[in-house]
Structures are given as C-alpha cells and as structure tokens.
C-alpha positions in Angstrom: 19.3 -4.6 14.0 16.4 -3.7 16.2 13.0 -4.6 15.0 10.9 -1.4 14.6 7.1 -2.2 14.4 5.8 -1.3 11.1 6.2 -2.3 7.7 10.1 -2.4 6.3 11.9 -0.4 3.7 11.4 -3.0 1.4 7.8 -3.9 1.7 7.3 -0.4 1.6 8.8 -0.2 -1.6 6.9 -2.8 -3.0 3.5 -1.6 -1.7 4.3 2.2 -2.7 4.7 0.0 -6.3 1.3 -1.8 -6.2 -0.6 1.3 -5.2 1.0 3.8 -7.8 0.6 1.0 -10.5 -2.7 -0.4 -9.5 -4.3 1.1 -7.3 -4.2 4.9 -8.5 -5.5 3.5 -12.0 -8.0 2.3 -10.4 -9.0 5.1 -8.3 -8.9 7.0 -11.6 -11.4 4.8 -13.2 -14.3 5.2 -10.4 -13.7 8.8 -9.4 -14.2 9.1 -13.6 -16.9 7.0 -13.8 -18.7 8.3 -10.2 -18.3 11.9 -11.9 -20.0 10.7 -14.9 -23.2 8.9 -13.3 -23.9 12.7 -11.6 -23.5 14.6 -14.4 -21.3 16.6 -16.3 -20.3 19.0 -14.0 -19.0 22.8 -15.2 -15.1 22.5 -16.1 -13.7 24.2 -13.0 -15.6 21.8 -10.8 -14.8 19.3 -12.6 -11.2 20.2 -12.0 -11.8 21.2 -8.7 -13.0 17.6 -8.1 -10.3 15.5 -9.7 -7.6 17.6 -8.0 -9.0 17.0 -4.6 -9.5 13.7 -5.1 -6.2 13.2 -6.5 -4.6 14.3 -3.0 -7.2 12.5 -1.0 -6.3 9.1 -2.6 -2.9 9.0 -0.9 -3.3 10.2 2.4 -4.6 6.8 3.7 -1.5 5.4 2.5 1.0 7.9 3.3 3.0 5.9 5.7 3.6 3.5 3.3 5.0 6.4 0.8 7.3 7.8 3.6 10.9 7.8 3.0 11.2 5.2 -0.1 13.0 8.1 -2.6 15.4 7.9 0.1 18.1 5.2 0.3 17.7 1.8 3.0 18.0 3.2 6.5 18.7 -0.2 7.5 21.0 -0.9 5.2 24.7 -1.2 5.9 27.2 1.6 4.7 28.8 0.2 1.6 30.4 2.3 -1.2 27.7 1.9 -4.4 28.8 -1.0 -6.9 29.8 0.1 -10.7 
C-alpha cells in the first residue's frame, strides 16, 4: 500500500462524524444567535441567510467529506460478511 499524503479513509470518517455532530450544531447556534444580536431580519432574508450559510459551513471542510459514502479504497476486495 502506498502512502498517499492526506488524511485516511478512516480518519476521514471519523472527522466527517465530529463535524456533522458537533460542529454543525454549533455553527447552528452562532449563525442563530449572530442573526439575533442584528435584528430580526424580514423572513426571506432570513432564509436567504441561513441557506447560505448552511453551504458555506462545509466548504472549508470538504476534503474531509470527499468520498466517505463510498466504500474503503484501500481496503482489500473481500466478499461482505453476513
């Protein structure tokens, strides 16, 4: 197996994990809270604003995201266990 620079399929999974469990909840809680201290903004800004936020959480981390629906490129080919 040759080392490829980067993070591995598994660490990616696991980050993918922390950042859709911890991190997006957090994010959640001071775009909310950031929206509040300006004002209560008209309803299609306000959805305007927490849709565009909502995509620009995840495009810092969109490497680690790549490719984890898909099965271990590294891993050997073994019939699945029942």
């Amino acid at each position: 197996m040759a080392d490829k620079p980067g993070l591995s399929y598994k660490a990616r999974r696991r980050w993918s994990l922390v950042l859709l469990l911890v991190g997006m909840p957090l994010y959640i809680v001071v775009a909310v809270t950031i929206l509040n201290l300006l004002g209560r903004p008209p309803l299609w800004l306000e959805l305007v604003v927490y849709v565009a936020l909502g995509i620009l959480w995840v495009l810092p981390f969109k490497f680690v995201f790549r490719g984890v629906g898909q099965a271990d490129p590294d891993a050997e080919d073994t019939p699945p266990q029942q």
